[in-house]
Steps between C-alpha positions, in 0.01 A plus 500: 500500500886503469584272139745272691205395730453151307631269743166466673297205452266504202203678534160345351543636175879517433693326306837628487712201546282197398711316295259353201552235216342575184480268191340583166618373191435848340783708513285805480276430773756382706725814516145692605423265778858541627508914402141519724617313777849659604313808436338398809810388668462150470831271412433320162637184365330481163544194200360403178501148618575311820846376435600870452329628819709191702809577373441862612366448823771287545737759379379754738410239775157666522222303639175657390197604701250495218523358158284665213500286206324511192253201477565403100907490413696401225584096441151408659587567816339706729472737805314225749799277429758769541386552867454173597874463393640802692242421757729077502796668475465759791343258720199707616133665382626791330223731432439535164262641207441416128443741222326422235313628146283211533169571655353090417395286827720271463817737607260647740466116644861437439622766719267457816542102458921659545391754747597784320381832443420612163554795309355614179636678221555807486544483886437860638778618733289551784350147498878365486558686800239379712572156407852550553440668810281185639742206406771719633277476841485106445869481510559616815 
């Protein structure tokens, strides 16, 4: 009831203090990714590419919960390879879900074959949340 009451543990449903990494290579869609999600409390680390979302998790030394990342970036690289990398460099299964414009079944076989969960553009807020909500559940 009382506003300083966050301390709690996290409620099914909350996500006030899940600290997230984002990637998209569009500018645009990342600063509405990030916008949505500390709207709901969560702590965001968001890049355009991979290198920039190290150096700032390495700035802040944040260690991420979930990683969104687009599935098709800039330079051919893309989103399945971006959390396999944070998933080497962290040293553990870090829930994670792709986002993608690309409805073809060859992503949709890319990103089970990665065991990811997939996203398609333009992702609804509520389906974000749910998905959010269960690899937040898988993390512990």
């Amino acid at each position: 009831e009382a506003p300083g009451e966050s301390d709690r543990e996290r409620l099914p449903g909350d996500l006030a203090g899940l600290r997230i990494a984002v990637v998209d290579d569009d500018p645009l869609a990342l600063t509405a990714m990030t916008s949505l999600l500390q709207a709901w409390g969560c702590e965001v680390v968001g890049a355009t590419d991979l290198r920039s979302l190290n150096d700032d998790l390495s700035a802040r030394k944040s260690v991420p919960q979930v990683i969104l990342s687009d599935f098709r970036l800039a330079e051919l690289d893309n989103g399945i390879r971006v959390v396999q990398a944070l998933r080497a460099r962290f040293g553990e299964e870090v829930p994670a879900a792709l986002i993608t414009g690309d409805t073809g079944p060859e992503v949709l076989a890319l990103a089970h074959d990665a065991g990811l969960h997939l996203l398609h553009k333009p992702v609804r807020p509520a389906r974000l949340r749910a998905v959010l909500n269960r690899l937040a559940a898988g993390s512990g």
